[in-house]
C-alpha positions in Angstrom: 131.1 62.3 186.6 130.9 65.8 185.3 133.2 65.1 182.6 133.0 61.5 181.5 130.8 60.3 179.4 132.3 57.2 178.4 132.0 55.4 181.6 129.0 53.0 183.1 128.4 52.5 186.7 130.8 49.4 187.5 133.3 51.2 186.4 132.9 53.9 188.1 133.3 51.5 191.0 136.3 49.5 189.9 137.7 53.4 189.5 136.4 54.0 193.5 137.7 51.0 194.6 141.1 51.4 193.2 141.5 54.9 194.5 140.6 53.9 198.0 142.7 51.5 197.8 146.0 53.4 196.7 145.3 56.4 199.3 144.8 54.1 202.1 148.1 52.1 201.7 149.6 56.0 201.9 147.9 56.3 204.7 148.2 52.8 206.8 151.4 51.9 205.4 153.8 54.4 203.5 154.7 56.2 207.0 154.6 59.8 205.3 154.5 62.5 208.0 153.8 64.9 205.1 151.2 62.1 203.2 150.6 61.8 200.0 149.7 63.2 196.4 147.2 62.2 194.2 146.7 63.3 190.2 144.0 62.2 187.9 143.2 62.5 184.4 141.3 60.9 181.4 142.3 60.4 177.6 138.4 60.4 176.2 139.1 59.2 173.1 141.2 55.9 174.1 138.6 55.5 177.3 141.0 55.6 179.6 141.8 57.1 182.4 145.1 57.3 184.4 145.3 58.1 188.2 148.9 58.7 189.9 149.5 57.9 194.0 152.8 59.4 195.3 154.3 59.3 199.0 157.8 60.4 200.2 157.2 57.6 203.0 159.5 54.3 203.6 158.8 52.3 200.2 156.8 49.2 199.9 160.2 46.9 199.6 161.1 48.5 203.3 157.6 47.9 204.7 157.6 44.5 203.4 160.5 43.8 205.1 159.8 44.9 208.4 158.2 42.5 210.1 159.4 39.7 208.0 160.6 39.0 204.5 164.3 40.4 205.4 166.0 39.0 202.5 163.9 40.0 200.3 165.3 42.5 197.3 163.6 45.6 196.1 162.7 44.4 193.0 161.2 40.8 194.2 159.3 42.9 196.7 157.7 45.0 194.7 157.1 41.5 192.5 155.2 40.3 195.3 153.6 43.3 196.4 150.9 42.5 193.5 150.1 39.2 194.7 147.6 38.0 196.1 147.3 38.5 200.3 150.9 39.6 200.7 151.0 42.2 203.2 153.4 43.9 205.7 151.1 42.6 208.8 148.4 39.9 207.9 146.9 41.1 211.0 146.2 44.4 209.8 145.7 44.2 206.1 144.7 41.5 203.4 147.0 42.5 200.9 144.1 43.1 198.4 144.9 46.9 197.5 147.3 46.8 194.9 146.9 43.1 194.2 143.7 44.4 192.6 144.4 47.4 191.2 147.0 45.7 189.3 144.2 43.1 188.2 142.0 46.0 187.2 144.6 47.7 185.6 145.7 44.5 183.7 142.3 42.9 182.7 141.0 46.1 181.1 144.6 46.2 178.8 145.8 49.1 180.4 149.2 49.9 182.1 150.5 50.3 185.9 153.6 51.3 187.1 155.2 51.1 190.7 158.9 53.0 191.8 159.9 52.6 195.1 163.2 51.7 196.5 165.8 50.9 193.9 163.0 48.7 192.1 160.8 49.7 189.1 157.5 47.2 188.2 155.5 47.7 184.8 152.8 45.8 183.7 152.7 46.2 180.1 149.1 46.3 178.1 149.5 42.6 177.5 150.0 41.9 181.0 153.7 41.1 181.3 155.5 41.7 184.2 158.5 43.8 184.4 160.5 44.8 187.0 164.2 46.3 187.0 166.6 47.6 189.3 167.3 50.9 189.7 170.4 52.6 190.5 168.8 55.9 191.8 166.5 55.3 194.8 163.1 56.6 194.9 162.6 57.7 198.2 158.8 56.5 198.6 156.4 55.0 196.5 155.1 55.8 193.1 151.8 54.1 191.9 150.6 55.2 187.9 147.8 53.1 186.9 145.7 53.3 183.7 142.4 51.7 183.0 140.6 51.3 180.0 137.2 51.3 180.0 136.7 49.3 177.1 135.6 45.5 178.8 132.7 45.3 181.2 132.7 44.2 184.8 136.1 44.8 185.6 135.9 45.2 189.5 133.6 41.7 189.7 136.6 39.8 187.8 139.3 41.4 189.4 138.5 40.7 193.0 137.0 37.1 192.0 137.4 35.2 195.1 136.8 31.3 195.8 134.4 31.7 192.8 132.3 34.7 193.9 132.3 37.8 192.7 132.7 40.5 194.8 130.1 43.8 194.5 131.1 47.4 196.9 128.3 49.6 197.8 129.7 52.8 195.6 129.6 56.5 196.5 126.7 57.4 194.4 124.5 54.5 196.4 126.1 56.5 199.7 126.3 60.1 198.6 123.1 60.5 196.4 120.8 57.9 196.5 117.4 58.0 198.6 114.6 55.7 199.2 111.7 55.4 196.8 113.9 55.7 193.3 115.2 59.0 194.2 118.7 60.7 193.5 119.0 64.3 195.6 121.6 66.7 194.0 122.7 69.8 196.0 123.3 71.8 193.4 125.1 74.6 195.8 127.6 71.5 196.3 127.7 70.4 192.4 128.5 73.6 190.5 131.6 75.7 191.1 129.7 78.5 190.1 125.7 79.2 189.2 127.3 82.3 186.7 129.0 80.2 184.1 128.2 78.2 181.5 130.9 75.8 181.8 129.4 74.9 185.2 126.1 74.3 184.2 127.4 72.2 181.2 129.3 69.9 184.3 126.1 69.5 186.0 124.5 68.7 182.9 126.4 65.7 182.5 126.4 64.6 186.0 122.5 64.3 185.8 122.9 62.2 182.3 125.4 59.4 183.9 123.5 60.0 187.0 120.3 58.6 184.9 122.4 56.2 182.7 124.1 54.4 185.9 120.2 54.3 187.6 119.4 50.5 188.7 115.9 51.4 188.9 113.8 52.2 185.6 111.8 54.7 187.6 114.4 57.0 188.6 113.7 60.9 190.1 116.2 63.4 189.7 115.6 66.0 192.9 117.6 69.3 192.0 117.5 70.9 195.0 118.5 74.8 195.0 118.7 75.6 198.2 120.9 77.8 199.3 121.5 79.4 196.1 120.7 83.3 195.3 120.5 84.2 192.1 121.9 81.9 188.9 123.0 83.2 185.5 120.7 82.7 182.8 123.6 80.8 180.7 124.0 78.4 183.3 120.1 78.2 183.6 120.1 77.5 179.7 123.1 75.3 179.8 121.5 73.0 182.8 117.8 73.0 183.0 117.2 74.3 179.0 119.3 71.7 177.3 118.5 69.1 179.5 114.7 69.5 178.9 115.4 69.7 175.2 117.6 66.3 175.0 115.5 64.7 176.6 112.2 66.1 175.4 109.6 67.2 178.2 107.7 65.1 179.3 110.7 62.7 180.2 112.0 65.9 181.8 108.9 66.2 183.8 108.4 62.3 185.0 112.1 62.4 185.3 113.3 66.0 186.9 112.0 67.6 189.8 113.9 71.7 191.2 113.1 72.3 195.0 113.4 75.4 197.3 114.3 77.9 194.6 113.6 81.1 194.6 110.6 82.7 192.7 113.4 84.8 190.2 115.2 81.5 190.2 112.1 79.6 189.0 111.3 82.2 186.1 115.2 81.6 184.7 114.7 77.6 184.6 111.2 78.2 183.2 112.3 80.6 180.3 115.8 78.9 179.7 113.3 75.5 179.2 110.5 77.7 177.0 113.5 79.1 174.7 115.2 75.7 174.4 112.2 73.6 173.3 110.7 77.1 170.8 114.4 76.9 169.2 114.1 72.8 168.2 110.9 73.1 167.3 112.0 75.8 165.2 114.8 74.2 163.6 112.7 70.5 163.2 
C-alpha cells in the first residue's frame, strides 16, 4: 500500500487472499521443517504484480498421493491440484487455495506457474493449461503467480460458488479500521524511519489508497504519533506538507486528524503544511 498506486480495494483482497492461501498450504501441507520462502514484486506500468511461494517440503504430487490417489503421476497431480475441492485430506482442507489462485491468476490475464516433483504446470495469459514432465526433480514446491490488475472484482468471480459470490473481511477492515468512519495509523509502526524523505513519501501514499479504498464517504484519517521523538522536517514536508497541498486544506482538515505529538513535533507539521500551501499559491 505504500507503493501501489494502481490498485483498488478488492484487489487488494484478491492479493490477501491469494497469499494466505499459498503460505498456508506451506504450512499445513508441504511438510517443510525449515518452511518456506516468499518474494513479491510489482511491474507498475503493466499493473501487475507477481508473488513467488517456495518450500523444500514433500511436493504437492507426493501429498496428493498419500492418503489416496496412488497412481496418480506428477504431472496429472499437479493437473488436478488446480481443481476445484481436490485436496490431500477432505477432512482437513477444501481444496480452495490454489484452485483459486489459479482462477485469480487466470481471469485477470496473468500467468502462474507450479514445479514440484518431476512435473511443471503453466497457465499461459490466455488460460491454457500446460503441464510437462521434467527430468530433474524439484525437491518441493514452487508457486509464481502474476496478477493483473486490469479487470475488476477478481476475488468475487474467482471463488463464485453455487451462484454466490464470496466477500473476506480484509486486513485493512482488521488492522486499521475503527468504529465511527475512522482509520487509526501508528505512524511509529508505518514509517521505517521519521528522518527520510523516502519514508514519509511511503506513508504518503498509504494515506491516499487508504482514502481511495474507504467504503464510507465520511472517512477520518487519525495519524497518531505516539511514541515518536523528534521527525525530520523532509519527512514532515514529504507527509503532512504535500498531503495538505494535494488535497487542498480544508479536505485535509475534515479529512486528517495528528494525535499525541509532541509540541516541536506539532510546529514541523504546521510549517511543513504553511510552506506547502505559500509555495502553490505562489506558483498558481
Amino acid at each position: 500500500m505504500k507503493a501501489l498506486s494502481f490498485v483498488t480495494r478488492d484487489d487488494l483482497r484478491a492479493l490477501e487472499w491469494s497469499i494466505n492461501e499459498i503460505c498456508d498450504n506451506v504450512l499445513n501441507h508441504a511438510q517443510s521443517d525449515i518452511g518456506g520462502l516468499f518474494q513479491f514484486s510489482f511491474r507498475r506500468f503493466s499493473r501487475e504484480v507477481e508473488f513467488i511461494v517456495a518450500d523444500a517440503g514433500i511436493g504437492i504430487p507426493d501429498s496428493l498421493r498419500s492418503l489416496r490417489n496412488k497412481d496418480w503421476s506428477d504431472e496429472f497431480a499437479l493437473e488436478q491440484s488446480i481443481r476445484k475441492g481436490v485436496t490431500r485430506d477432505p477432512d482437513f482442507g477444501q481444496g480452495n487455495g490454489l484452485f483459486g489462485t489459479y482462477q485469480i491468476s487466470a481471469l485477470s490475464g496473468g500467468t502462474f506457474h507450479i514445479n514440484s516433483g518431476y512435473a511443471h504446470l503453466v497457465v499461459t495469459r490466455r488460460g491454457e493449461v500446460q503441464v510437462r514432465h521434467d527430468p530433474e526433480k524439484f525437491v518441493g514446491t514452487m508457486v509464481v503467480c502474476a496478477i493483473k490488475f486490469t479487470r475488476p472484482e477478481l476475488l468475487e468471480r474467482a471463488l463464485s460458488f453455487k451462484g454466490e459470490n464470496y466477500r473476506m473481511a480484509d486486513w485493512i477492515e482488521t488492522k486499521y479500521e475503527q468504529d465511527d468512519n475512522v482509520i487509526k495509523m501508528t505512524i511509529r509502526d508505518e514509517a521505517e524511519s521519521l528522518g527520510s524523505r523516502r519514508s514519509g513519501f511511503g506513508v504518503r501514499t498509504k494515506i491516499k489508497n487508504m482514502r481511495k479504498f474507504s467504503e464510507q464517504e465520511q472517512i477520518r484519517i487519525v495519524c497518531d504519533m505516539s511514541g515518536v521523538g523528534v521527525m525530520s522536517s523532509s519527512f514532515a514536508d514529504e507527509l503532512f506538507g504535500k498531503l495538505a497541498a494535494e488535497m487542498g486544506i480544508d479536505e485535509y482538515k475534515r479529512q486528517i486528524s495528528v494525535i499525541n505529538a509532541t509540541r516541536i513535533n506539532i510546529m514541523l507539521i504546521d510549517r511543513a503544511i504553511k510552506q506547502r500551501l505559500e509555495q502553490q499559491q505562489g506558483y498558481s
